[in-house]
N, C-alpha and C positions, 0 to 999 in steps of 0.2 A: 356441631362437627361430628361426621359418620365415624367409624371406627377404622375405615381404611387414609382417612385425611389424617389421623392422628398419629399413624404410625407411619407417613409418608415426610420424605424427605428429600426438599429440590437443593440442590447448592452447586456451587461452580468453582472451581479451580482459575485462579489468576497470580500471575509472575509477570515478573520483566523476561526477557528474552533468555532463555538455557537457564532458568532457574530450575529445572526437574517437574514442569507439569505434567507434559506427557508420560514420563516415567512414574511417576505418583496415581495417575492414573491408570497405568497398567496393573502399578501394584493392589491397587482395591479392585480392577475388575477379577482378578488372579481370586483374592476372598470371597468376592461375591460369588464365585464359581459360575461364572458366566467365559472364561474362559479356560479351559482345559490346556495341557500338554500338547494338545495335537493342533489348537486352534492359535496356543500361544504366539506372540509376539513383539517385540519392542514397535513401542510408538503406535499401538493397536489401535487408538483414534484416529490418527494420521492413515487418510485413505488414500493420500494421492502420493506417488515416487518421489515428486518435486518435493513431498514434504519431508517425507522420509530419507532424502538424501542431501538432505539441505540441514536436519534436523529442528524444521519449524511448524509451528501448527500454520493453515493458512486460512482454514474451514471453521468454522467454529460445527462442532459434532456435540454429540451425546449417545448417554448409555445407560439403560435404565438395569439395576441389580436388587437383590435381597442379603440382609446382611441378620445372621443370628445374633446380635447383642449381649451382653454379660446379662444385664436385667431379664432374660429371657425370653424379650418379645422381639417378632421377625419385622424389622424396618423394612420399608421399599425405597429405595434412595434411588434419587435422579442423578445422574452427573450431568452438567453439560459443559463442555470445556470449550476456552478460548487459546484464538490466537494470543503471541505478548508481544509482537511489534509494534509498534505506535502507528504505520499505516491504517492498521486493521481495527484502531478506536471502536471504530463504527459495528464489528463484531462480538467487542468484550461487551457495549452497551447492551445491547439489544440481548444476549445472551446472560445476562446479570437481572434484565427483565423480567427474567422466569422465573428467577431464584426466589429462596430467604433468605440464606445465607452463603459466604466463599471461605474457602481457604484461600488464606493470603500468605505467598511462600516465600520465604527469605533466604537467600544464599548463602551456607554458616561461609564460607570465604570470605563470599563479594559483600556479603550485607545488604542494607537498604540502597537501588539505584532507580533512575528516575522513573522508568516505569511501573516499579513499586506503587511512587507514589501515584501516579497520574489513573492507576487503575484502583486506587486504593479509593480518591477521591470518587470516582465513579461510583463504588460500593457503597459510600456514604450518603452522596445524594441521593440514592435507590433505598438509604436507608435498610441496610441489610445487617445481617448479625456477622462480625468480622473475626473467626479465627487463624490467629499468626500461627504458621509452621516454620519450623528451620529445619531445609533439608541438607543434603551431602553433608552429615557428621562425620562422615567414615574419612574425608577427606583430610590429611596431615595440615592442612593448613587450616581447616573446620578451628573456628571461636565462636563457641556457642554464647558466650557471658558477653561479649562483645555485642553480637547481636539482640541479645534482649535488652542492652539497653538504648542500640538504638531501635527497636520496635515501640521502646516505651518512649522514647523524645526524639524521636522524626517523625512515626508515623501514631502517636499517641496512643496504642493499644497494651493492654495489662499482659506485660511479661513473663507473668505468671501461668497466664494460657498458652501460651508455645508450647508448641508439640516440638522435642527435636526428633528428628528420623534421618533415616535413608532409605532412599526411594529406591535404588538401585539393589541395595542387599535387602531391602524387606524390612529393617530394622525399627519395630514401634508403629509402623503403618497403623496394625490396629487401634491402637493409642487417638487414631486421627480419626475414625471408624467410630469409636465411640463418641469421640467428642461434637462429630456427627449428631449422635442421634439425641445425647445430651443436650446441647448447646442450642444447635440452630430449633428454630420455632419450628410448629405442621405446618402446611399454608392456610389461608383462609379462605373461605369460600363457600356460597351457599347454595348448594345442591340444588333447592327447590327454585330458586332465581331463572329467570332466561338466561339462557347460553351466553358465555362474553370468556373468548379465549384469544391470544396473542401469537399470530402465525413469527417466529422467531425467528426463523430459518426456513427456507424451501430449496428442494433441489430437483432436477429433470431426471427421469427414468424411460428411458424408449419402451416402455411396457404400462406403464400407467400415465404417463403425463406427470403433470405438476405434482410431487410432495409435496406438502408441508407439515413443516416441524411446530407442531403447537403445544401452549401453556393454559390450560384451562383454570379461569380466576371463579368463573358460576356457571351453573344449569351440569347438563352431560351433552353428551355425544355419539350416536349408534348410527351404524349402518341405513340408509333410506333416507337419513333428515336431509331436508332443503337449507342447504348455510346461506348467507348472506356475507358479503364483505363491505365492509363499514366504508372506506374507502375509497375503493373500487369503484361500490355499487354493483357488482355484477350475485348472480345468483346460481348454486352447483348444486350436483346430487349427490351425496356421499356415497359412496361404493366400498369404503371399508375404513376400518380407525385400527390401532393399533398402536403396540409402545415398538421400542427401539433395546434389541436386547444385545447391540452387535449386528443383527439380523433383524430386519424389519418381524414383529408378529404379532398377527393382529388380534384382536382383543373383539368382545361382544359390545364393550363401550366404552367410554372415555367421561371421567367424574372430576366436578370441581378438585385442582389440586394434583391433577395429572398433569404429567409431560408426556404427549404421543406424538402420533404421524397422524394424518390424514390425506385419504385421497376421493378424488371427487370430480373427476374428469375434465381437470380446468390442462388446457394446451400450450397456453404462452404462460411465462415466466411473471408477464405483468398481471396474471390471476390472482396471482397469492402474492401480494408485495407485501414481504419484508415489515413487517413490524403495523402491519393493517389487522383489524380484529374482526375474527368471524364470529357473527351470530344464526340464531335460526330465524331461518326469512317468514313462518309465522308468528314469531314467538321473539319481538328482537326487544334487546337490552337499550338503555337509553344512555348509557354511556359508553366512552371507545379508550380503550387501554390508552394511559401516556405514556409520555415518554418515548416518542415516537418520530424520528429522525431520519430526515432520506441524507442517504452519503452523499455526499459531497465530492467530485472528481478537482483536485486541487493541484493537479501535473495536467501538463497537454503537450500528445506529441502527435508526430505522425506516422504513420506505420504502412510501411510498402512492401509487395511483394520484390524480391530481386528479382525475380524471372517474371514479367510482363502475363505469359497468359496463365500464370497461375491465378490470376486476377477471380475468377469466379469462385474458383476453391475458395479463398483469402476469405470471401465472402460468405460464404457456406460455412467456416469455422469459426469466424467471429459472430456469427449468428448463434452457431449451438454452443460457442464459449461462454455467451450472453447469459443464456440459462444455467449457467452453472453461478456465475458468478456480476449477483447484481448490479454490484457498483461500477460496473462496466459502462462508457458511456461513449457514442461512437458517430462521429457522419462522417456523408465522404467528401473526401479532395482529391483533385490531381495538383500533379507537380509536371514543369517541365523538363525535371531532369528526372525523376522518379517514377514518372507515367500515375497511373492510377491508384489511392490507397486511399485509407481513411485517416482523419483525426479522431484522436482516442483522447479518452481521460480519464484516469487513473486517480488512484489516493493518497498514492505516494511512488517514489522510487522503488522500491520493492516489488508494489504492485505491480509496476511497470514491467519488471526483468521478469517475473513472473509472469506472465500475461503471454508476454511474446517467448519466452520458453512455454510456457502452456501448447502454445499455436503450433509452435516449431516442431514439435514431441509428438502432440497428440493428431493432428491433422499431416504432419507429413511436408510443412514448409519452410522455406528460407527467405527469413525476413530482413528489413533493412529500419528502425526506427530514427526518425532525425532528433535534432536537440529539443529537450523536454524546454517547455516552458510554461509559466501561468497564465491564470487571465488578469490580465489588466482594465482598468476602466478610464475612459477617456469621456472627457468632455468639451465637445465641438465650440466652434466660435457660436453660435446658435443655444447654446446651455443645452446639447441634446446630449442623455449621459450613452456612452457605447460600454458594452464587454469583448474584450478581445482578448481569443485565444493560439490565433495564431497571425504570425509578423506579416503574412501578404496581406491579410484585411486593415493594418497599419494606416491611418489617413496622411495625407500630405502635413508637413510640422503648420504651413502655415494655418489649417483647418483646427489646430489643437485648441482648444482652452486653457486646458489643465490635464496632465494625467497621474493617476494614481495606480500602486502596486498594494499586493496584499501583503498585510505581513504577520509576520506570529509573535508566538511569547515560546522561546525556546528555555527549559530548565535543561542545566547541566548539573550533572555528578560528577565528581573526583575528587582521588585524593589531595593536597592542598600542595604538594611539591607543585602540581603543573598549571596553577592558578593563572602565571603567568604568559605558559605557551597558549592557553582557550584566549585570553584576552587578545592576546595579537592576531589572532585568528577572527575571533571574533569582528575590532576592529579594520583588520581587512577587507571582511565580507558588508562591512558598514553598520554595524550593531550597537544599538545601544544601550549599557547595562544598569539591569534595575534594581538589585540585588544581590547582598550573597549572606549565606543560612552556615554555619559552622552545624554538620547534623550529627559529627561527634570531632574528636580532638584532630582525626587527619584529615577527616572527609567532609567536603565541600559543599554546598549546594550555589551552582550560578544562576542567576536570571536575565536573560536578554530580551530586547525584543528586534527585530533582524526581518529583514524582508525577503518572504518567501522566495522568489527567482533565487538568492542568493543560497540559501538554506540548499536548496534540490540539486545546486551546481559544487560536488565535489567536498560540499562541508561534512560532510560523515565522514569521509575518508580520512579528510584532513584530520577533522578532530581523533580521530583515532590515534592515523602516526603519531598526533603531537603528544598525544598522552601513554604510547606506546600499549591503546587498545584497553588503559582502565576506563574512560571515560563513558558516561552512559544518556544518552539524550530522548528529551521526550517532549513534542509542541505542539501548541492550542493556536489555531487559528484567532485572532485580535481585531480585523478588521482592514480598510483601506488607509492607504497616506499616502498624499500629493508626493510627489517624485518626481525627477526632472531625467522622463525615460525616450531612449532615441532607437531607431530602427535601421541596422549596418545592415548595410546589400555587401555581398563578397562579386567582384565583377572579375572576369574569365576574360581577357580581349574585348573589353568595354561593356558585353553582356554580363547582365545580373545573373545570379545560379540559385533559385529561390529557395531550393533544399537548403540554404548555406546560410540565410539571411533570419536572420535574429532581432529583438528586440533586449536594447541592453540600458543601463544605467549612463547615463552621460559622462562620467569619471571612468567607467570603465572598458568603456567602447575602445578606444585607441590600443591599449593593451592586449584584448581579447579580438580586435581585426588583424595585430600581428601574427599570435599566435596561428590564426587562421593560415593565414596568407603565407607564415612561415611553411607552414606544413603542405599546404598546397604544393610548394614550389619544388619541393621533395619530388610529391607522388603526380604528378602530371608532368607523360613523356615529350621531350623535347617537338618539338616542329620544326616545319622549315624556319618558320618565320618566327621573329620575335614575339613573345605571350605578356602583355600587361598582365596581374594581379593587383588587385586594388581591396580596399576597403572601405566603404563610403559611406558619410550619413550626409541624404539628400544628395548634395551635389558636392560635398567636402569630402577630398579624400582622406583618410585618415592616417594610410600604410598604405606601401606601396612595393612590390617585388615582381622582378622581370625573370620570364625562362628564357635564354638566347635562343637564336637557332642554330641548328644544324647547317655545316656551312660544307661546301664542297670548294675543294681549291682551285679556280677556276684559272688561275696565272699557273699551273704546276706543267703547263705543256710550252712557255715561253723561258727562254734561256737565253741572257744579254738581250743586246736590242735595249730598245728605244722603252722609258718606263710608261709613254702614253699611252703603250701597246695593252699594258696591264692595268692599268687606271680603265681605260676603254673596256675590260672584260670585266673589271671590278663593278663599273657603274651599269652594267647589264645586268649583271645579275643582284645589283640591289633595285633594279625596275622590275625585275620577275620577280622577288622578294615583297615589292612594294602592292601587287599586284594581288598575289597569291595571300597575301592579309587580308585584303578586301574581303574575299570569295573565300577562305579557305575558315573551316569551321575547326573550333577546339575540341577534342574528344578527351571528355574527364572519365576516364575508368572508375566504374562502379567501386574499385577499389580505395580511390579515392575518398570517397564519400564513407564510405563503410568505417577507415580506420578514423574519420573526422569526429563523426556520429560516434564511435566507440567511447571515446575520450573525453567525450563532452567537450571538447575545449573551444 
């Protein structure tokens, strides 16, 4: 081990969601003197508005500093910090990759909640060095004693190493600084070995092409070398390396034990994927970093522009959104009420609102997305297995075999009063519970397992009110289960409206066509003629609601006389009524659809 690997130090930052990463962060770049008075900022990781006014990481980032230690030798510490939403798994992975060691931060409030643990377990399998912080002391409700002991019997680590701080006032940061440079290990790595580093991150620059963000495990790294991506397979030329100070700056080389940049003239986004290992294409290493995961898109919706010929734009920005953000996954459809747009698939809900405010912000559009759904897997009378991710590729019931939905293993947190509002919630949504963890005298730990469709429709929300916003959730996908799932058309005057048409659970179809159909009946203006609303699976209607028409008083010019006089006018104008159904089309306003899709309902 050279003398710059021994005084080099990579570690990461991981919470549950508002536990102070980002601020904990600011506060060691503030020491590292990487950033100044002029340069400062809150959430200084946080590059993009949506994060910073949302207050969430979405990016996983890094920042490379020097810190003078008590011992008096000058560390080089890497940070790289993650997202803490549970969509963004796929970002804390792969950025834990890099590390030896995290800080694991505890809420002195909130305590241990699920994403604690769910990111904790990650550090474990990665086999990392894990120290506990507890930040916001400063807060009146702050129980630091509280805390370390559930650090020591939820999440099993010696509560003797907690650091308590405040990230916000500065309070003891350096106390975390040191324990830095103490605790976690150099990395490993052998300089003289071929090149074997782990592209971690990459992001698009209109001035260089492809970044990427890499972790060198062996060999270096300069300017001129031919890489290889393991991969891929494809082969670049380097054109510059460099670390990450805040400020890309670039370096003579890059050595076992490093976190830098690299660029190398790669164009698309699929040059540098995400968790592929680059070696040197004379000189290649014979193994390829693990651990190594493509996301997974587990939502699917569809996404249209409102205005028709925005149609090309839509195009051109989900393109360049691509390259920002990989887990993007995209073809196209048309609809016949929506005209032209893509199905997308996303990691979660988040990502989802994300995405399409991304689009709407930064490209300058106005978009319409329909109800998210999963992919489901069917199996034909013929044993041929399908995936489907949206309700119009649905086969006829008689075609079915069998169908299955995905489903998860959902943990919940809370305190123990509201055991019994998640349970009814749960049950609701069709869950079935596997456990429960007492993880101190108030607080709970639940375990379900619950099928995904159900989970992405409206359960966060839920579970929030019910627990009035203490509860804290976090799920691992588990695999398929038979399910006995149908496909509601919503019909308009006997026509299907395929924006509207979903695939739903057989128990829950009936309830979820009213709700539809109720709300339709609202927002689509009267006609002449009478308007069926329907709900149907196959040929069974399930709900049913009528718009009247509009009636003009056609007897209002007869006065006394003979009542056949008015019967006669009556039965005329329900043959031009009878008429004008035929031929006469429904106009569902955009508006319609917008507040449907809004609601999820």
């Amino acid at each position: 081990m050279n003398e710059r690997q021994k005084f080099t130090r990579n570690f990461s930052i991981i919470a549950h969601v508002d536990h102070g990463k980002s601020t904990l962060a600011d506060r060691l770049l503030e020491i590292g003197l990487v950033t100044d008075q002029r340069t400062k900022k809150d959430q200084i990781l946080d590059s993009m508005d949506i994060e910073r006014e949302r207050g969430i990481t979405i990016k996983a980032n890094n920042a490379s500093f020097d810190y003078h230690a008590e011992d008096g030798n000058i560390y080089h510490l890497n940070l790289i910090d993650t997202p803490g939403h549970v969509d963004f798994t796929y970002e804390v992975s792969r950025s834990l990759a890099a590390c030896e060691g995290v800080l694991l931060i505890v809420d002195a409030s909130q305590g241990v909640e699920a994403q604690t643990l769910a990111n904790l377990y990650l550090a474990m399998e990665l086999d990392l060095r894990i120290i506990p912080v507890i930040n916001k002391i400063d807060l009146p409700s702050a129980d630091i004693d509280k805390c370390k002991i559930m650090i020591e019997e939820s999440l099993g680590l010696d509560p003797d190493e907690a650091i308590p701080i405040s990230a916000k006032t500065g309070l003891n940061v350096k106390g975390v600084l040191e324990a830095i440079s103490k605790l976690i290990p150099p990395p490993k790595g052998d300089i003289n070995k071929p090149l074997k580093a782990l592209i971690y991150d990459s992001f698009f620059d209109t001035y260089m092409g492809v970044v990427a963000k890499v972790r060198l495990y062996d060999g270096k790294l300069k300017k001129g070398d031919t890489i290889h991506m393991m991969n891929v397979g494809r082969q670049f030329a380097v054109t510059e390396v460099g670390v990450n100070r805040l400020t890309m700056v670039s370096a003579e080389e890059l050595q076992a034990g490093d976190v830098g940049y690299v660029v190398a003239g790669m164009k698309k986004m699929g040059d540098a994927k995400t968790g592929d290992t680059i070696t040197l294409a004379n000189n290649q290493t014979d193994s390829v970093v693990h651990g190594f995961k493509d996301a997974k898109p587990m939502v699917f919706a569809g996404l249209f522009p409102i205005n028709g010929e925005d149609f090309d734009a839509f195009v051109d920005a989900i393109e360049k959104l691509k390259l920002n953000d990989s887990a993007l996954t995209f073809e196209r459809e048309n609809s016949v009420a929506l005209g032209f747009g893509f199905r997308v698939g996303y990691l979660g809900l988040l990502h989802m609102e994300i995405v399409q405010e991304r689009l709407e912000r930064e490209f300058n559009l106005a978009l319409i997305t329909t109800a998210p759904s999963v992919k489901f897997r069917i199996t034909n009378t013929k044993d041929e297995v399908y995936e489907i991710d949206n309700p119009s590729k649905w086969p006829d019931t008689i075609l079915i075999g069998k169908s299955e939905e995905p489903y998860v293993k959902a943990t919940i947190i809370a305190p123990d009063h509201y055991v019994g509002n998640i349970m009814s919630l749960v049950i609701e949504k069709r869950g079935i519970h596997m456990d429960t963890v007492y993880l101190s005298k108030d607080k709970v730990q639940l375990t379900y397992e619950l099928p995904l469709a159900e989970l992405i429709f409206e359960f966060y929300d839920k579970l929030k009110s019910h627990t009035k916003g203490y509860a804290s959730l976090d799920y691992e996908e588990i695999g398929y289960r038979e399910s006995k799932l149908v496909k509601m058309d919503i019909l308009v005057n006997s026509e299907p409206v395929d924006a509207l048409s979903s695939i739903v659970h057989k128990s829950k179809a009936e309830e979820r066509g009213r709700v539809i159909i109720e709300k339709l009946k609202d927002l689509i203006p009267r006609h002449q003629f009478m308007i069926p609303l329907q709900a149907a699976i196959g040929s069974k209607v399930v709900a049913r609601e009528s718009i009247s028409a509009l009636r003009k008083n056609v007897t209002a010019k007869c006065y006394g006389g003979d009542i056949s006089r008015k019967k006669k006018l009556l039965e005329k104008q329900k043959e031009g009524k009878k008429r004008m159904k035929q031929i006469g089309s429904v106009e569902i306003p955009q508006e319609a659809f917008l507040s449907i899709l809004k609601t999820g309902d």
